[in-house]
C-alpha positions in Angstrom: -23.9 -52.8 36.4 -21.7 -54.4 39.2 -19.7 -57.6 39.1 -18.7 -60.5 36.8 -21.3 -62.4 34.7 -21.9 -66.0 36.6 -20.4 -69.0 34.9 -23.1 -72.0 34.7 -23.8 -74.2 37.4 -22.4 -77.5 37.1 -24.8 -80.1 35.9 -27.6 -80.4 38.4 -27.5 -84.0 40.0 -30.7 -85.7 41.4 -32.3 -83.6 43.7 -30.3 -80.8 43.2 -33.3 -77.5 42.0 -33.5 -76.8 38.5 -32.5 -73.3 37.9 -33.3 -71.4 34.8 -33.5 -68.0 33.1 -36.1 -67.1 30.0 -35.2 -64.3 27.5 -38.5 -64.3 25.3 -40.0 -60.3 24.2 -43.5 -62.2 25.0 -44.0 -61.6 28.5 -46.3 -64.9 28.7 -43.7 -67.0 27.9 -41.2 -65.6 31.2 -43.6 -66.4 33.4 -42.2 -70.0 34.4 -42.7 -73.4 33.5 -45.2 -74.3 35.3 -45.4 -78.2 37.7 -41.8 -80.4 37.0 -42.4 -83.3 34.5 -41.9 -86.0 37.4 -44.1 -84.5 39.7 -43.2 -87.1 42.0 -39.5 -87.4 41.9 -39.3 -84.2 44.1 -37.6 -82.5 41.1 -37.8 -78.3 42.3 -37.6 -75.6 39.0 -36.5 -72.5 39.9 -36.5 -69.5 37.4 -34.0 -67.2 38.5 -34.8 -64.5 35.6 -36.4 -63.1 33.0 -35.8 -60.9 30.3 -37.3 -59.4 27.1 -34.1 -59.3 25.2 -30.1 -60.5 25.5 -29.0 -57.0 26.3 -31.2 -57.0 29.5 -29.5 -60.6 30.5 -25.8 -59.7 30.0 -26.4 -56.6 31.8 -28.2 -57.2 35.4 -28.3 -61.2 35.4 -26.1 -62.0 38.1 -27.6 -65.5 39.3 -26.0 -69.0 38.2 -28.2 -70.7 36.4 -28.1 -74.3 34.4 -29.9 -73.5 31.6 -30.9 -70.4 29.7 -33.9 -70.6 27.5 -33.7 -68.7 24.3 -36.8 -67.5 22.2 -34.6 -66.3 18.6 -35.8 -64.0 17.3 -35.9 -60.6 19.9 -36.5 -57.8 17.0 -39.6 -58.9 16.1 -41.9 -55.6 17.4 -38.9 -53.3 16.5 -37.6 -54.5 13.2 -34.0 -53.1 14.8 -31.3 -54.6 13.2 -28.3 -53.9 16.4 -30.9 -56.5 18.5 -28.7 -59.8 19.7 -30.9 -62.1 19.0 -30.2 -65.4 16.4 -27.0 -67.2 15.7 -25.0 -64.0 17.2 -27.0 -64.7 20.7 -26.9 -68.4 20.7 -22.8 -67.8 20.2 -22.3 -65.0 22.7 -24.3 -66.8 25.5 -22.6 -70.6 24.9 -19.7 -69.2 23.4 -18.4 -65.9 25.4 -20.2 -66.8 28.8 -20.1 -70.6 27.9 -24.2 -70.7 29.5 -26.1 -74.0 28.1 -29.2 -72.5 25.8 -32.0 -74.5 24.8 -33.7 -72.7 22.0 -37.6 -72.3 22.6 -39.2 -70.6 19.2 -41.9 -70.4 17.4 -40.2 -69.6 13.8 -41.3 -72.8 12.1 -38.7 -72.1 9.0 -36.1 -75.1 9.5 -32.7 -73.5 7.7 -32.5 -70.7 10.0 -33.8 -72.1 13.2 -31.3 -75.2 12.6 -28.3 -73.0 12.0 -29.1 -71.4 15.3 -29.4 -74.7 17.2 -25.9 -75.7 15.6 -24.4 -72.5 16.8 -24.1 -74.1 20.2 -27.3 -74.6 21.9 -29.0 -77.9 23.7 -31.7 -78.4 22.6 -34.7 -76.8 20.3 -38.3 -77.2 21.4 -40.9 -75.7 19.2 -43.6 -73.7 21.1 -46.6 -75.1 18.7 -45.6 -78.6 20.2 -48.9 -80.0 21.3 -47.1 -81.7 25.1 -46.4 -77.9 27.1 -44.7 -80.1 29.4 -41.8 -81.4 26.3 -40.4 -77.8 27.5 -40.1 -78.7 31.0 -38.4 -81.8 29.9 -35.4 -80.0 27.7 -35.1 -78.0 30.6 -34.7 -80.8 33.0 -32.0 -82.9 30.5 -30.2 -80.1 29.6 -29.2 -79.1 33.3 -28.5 -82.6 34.3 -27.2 -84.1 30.8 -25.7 -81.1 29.2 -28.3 -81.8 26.2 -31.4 -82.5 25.0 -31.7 -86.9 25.8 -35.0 -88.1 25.2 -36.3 -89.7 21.6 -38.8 -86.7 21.0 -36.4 -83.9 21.4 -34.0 -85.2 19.6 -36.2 -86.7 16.7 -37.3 -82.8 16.9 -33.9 -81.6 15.8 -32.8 -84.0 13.4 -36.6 -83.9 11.4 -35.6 -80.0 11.7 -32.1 -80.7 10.2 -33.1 -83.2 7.8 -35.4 -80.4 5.9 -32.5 -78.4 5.6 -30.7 -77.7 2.3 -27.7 -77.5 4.0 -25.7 -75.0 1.2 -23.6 -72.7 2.2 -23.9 -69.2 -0.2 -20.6 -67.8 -0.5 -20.2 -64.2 1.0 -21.1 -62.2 -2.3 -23.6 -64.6 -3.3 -25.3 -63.9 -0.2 -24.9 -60.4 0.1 -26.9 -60.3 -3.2 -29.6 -62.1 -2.1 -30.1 -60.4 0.8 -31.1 -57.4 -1.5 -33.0 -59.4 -3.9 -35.0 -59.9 -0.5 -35.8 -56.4 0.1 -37.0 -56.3 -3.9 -34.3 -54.3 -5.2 -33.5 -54.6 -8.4 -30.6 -55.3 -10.4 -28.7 -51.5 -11.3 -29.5 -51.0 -7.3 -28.2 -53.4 -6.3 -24.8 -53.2 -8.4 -25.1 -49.5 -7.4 -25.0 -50.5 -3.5 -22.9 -53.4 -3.6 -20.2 -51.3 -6.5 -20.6 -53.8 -9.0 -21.6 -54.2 -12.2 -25.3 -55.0 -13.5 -23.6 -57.9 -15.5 -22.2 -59.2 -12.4 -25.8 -59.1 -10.1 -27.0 -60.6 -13.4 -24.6 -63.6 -13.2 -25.3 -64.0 -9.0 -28.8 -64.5 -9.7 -27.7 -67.5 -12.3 -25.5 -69.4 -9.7 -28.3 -68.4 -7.1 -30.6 -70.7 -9.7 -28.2 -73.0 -10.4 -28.3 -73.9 -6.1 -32.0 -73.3 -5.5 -33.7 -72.8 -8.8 -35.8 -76.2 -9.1 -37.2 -75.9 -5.7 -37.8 -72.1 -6.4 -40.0 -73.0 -9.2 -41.8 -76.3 -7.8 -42.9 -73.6 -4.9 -43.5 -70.9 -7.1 -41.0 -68.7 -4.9 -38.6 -65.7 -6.0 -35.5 -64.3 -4.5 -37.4 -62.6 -1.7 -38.7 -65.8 -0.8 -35.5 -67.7 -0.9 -33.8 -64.9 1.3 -36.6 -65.5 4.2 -36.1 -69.1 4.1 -32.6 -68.4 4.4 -33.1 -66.0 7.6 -30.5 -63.9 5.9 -32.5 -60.9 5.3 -30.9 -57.8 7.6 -32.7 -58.0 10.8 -33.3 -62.0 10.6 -31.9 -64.9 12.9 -28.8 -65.9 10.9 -26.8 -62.6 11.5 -23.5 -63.9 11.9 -20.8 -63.3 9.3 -21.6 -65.2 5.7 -18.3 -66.6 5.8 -18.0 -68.0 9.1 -21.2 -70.6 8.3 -21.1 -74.1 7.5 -20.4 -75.3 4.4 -22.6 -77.9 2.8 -22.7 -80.8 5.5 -20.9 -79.0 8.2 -24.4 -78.0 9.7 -24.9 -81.8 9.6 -22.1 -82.8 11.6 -22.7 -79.5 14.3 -25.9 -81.3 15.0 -24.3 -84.7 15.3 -24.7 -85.0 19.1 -29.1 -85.7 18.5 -27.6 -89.3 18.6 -30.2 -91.0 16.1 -28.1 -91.8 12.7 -28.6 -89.1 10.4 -30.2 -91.2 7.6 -32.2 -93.1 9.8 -35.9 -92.6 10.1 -37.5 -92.5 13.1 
């Protein structure tokens, strides 16, 4: 590896090509976008990489670039928990190489895909959207604008948002859920975690006392909870517990999809 990661192009002005870079593990989906969506504005996109995972990107992309698109989760063949991929991307991308990422997913659970959206990125497009050209459009604003503009993509990430709890676990109250995912039970987990079985017993109540009435409308346990979270080891929200939002923090880090929060669209 030779030379300094590119810093992003400055927003792309009309006329100006379009370029982009895809990190997806499908290969279908780094193929390019396919025709511009004003196919008579003159509007060139240019895809200037590809790569199966972020490790790939921070180590030979050397191209600018105005947008990198962002599939979240990377591990998904491997299961390997030292994969970049998730909240821990979307912030090393934006964050550390200050790149604009639109996330393009297909994980349909909104808590986990939302916290990685308010990590830093654009934009979120969902790849079951029924218009494949909605892509092409996030693409487009997010060079020129910075963001996501039109009414559909940013309807998309407030409906995502809105079907958020938006509760923050503390650190230890996470940490046991997180094992209660994997099925362990209570003396292994106090075991692992050095606690007593008393005090696992008394996460689980303040777990319930958060989640408990949805839990049982759904018919869901811990396990399921913990996957909705995407706080299971290996899952998209990998960053440090403590260093999340807090109840309506995730709110306000998604503040710039411009609708009102409470409005419906």
């Amino acid at each position: 590896m030779t030379g300094e990661f590119p810093a992003a192009l400055p927003l792309a002005a009309p006329g100006d090509p379009v370029r982009y870079v895809v990190i997806d593990d499908e290969p279908r989906y780094r193929t390019g976008l396919g025709a511009p969506s004003e196919p008579d504005s003159g509007l060139v996109l240019d895809q200037v990489g590809g790569y199966p995972d972020v490790e790939s990107f921070l180590a030979f992309h050397r191209a600018p670039c105005h947008v990198v698109v962002l599939d979240l989760c990377l591990n998904r063949r491997t299961g390997d928990l030292a994969v970049l991929h998730g909240v821990r991307a979307v912030r090393r991308i934006t964050g550390d190489l200050g790149q604009r990422v639109l996330v393009h997913t297909a994980d349909a659970r909104p808590e986990p895909v939302a916290r990685c959206v308010a990590a830093g990125a654009a934009g979120y497009v969902s790849k079951y959207h029924d218009d494949p050209k909605l892509l092409v459009t996030a693409v487009v604003e997010t060079a020129r604008h910075g963001r996501v503009q039109s009414p559909a993509l940013t309807d998309a990430v407030l409906q995502l948002a809105r079907r958020c709890r938006d509760v923050r676990l503390s650190d230890t109250l996470e940490a046991t859920l997180a094992l209660l995912g994997h099925g362990l039970t209570d003396a292994e987990i106090a075991r692992r975690r050095q606690l007593s079985v008393r005090t696992i017993a008394d996460h689980k109540r303040k777990i319930l006392e958060l989640f408990g009435a949805d839990m049982e409308a759904n018919e869901r346990g811990f396990g399921d909870l913990a996957a909705e979270l995407g706080i299971t080891p290996g899952d998209i929200v990998n960053d440090e517990a403590g260093s999340r939002p807090a109840r309506g923090l995730l709110r306000r880090g998604l503040s710039w999809a411009r609708r009102p929060w409470n409005q419906t669209p």
